[in-house]
N, C-alpha and C positions, 0 to 999 in steps of 0.2 A: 668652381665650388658651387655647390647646388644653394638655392636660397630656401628658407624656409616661410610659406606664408601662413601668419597668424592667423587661426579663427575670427580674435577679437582683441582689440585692444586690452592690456592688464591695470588694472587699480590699484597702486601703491599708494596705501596708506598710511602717514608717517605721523606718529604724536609722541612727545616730550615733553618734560616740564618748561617752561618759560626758562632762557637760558640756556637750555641744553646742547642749544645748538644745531637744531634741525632744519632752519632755513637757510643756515651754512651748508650742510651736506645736500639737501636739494638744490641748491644751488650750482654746487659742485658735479653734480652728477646733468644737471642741465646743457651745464656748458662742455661738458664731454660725450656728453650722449644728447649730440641737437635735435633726432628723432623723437626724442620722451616731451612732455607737455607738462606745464605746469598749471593745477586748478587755482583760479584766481577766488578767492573769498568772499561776501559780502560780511562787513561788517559794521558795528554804530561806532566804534570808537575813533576817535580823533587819528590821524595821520602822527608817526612817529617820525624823528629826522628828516630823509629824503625818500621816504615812503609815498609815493606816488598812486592817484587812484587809476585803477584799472590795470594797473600793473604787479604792485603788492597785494591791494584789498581794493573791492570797490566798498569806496564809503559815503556810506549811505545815514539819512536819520534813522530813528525809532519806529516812526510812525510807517514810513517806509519798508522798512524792514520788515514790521509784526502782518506788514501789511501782505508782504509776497509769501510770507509764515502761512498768514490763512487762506491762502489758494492755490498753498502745495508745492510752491515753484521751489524750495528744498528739496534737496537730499537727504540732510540733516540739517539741524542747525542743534544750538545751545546757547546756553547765556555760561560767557566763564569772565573772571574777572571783571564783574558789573557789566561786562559787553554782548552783546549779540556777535554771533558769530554764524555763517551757514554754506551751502554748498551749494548752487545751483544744480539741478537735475537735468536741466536740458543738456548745456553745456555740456557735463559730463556724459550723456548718452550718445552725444553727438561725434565727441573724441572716441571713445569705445567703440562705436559703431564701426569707425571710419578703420578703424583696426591700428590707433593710437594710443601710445602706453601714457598713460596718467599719474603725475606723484599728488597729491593731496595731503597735503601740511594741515590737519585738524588736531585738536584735545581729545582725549581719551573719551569723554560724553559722546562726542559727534562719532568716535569710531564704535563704538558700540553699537548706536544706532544703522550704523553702516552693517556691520557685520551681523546685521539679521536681513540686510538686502543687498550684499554683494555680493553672490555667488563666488566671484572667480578672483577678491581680492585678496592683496596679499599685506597684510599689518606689520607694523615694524614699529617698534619700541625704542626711542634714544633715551638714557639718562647719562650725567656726568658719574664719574667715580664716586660720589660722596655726594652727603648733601653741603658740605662748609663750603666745596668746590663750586655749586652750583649757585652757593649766597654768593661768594666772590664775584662771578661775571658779571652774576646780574648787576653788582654796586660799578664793574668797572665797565659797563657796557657807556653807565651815565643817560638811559633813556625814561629811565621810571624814580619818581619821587619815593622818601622813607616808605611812606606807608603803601606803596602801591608795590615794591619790592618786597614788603612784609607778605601781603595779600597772594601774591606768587609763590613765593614759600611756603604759606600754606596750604595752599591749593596743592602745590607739590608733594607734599608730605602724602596726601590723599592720588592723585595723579600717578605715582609711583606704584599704586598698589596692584593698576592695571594689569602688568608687563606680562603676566601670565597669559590675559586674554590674546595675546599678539604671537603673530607667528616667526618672530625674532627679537632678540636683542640687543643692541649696539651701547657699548660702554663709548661715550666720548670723552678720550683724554686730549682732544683738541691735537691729536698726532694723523697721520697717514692713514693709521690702522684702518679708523673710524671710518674713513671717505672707502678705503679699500674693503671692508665690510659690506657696507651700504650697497658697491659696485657689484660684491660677487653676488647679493641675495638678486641684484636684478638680473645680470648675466644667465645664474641658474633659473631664474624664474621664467628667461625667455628660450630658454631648452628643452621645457618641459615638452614630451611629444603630446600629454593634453589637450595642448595651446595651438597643436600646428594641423592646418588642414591640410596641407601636401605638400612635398619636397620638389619643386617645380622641375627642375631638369630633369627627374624621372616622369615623372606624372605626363609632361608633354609627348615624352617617345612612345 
């Protein structure tokens, strides 16, 4: 069977409300597709559970932070939920270059900002069915206090409004669908003839 080789690595962008669910299905798609890469974050807020630095987020101070802020070393960044959050631009030129697909777990802030300098990404939208569904997890997740639960839900309410700007979107009823959704948008996305510079067993005859 002929291979096809990419121009360039693809940008999958992936934002949801808190809850939703979305470092579930990156996740999921990581471990089936070992070829795809996951963007690690920098962020100021404290480590959750067994959130590990450099693995989930690098966590960093304020100072730190605002500091690689003012000499560009973002992609994006944002402040959501009182935190900083941001996306290395080396990193990610570096995966893309090398002709490595990227999923990128950001907020709808940080994707916007992407989507006035990503050419060739591709956006994706997760919400659960409902919003009562999306207050439930968050309470049974057990990682975030009253009021920092409260604070996500609102931010959600606003978050939610994006899903137009995204070039898909995924309802998560926490079933199959969702993961199998996710799968087809990247499958089709790495078919596009776009994306491919030659069909190597022809190209070599």
């Amino acid at each position: 069977m002929p291979s096809r080789k990419p121009k360039r690595g693809r940008l999958f962008v992936v934002s949801a409300p808190s809850g939703a669910g979305k470092s579930t299905l990156c996740a999921m798609m990581l471990k089936k597709y070992p070829e795809l890469r996951y963007s690690v974050s920098y962020t100021t807020r404290a480590p959750r559970g067994t959130e590990k630095d450099g693995a989930d987020y690098f966590f960093v101070s304020e100072d730190k932070f605002l500091d690689m802020a003012g000499k560009n070393e973002f992609l994006e960044w944002a402040e959501v939920h009182g935190n900083y959050y941001g996306t290395s631009a080396k990193v990610i030129e570096e995966m893309l270059s090398a002709g490595t697909d990227v999923f990128l777990d950001i907020d709808p802030k940080g994707a916007m900002q992407l989507k006035k300098k990503a050419e060739n990404g591709v956006f994706i939208f997760i919400s659960t069915p409902s919003f009562d569904i999306l207050r439930e997890r968050l309470i049974k997740r057990g990682t975030d206090k009253h009021d920092s639960i409260e604070r996500r839900l609102l931010n959600a309410r606003e978050e939610i409004k994006y899903f137009a700007d995204y070039d898909y979107l995924i309802i998560n009823d926490e079933s199959d669908e969702a993961f199998h959704d996710m799968e087809a948008i990247y499958r089709a996305e790495k078919l596009k003839t776009a994306h491919i510079t030659e069909i190597s067993d022809f190209m070599s005859i």
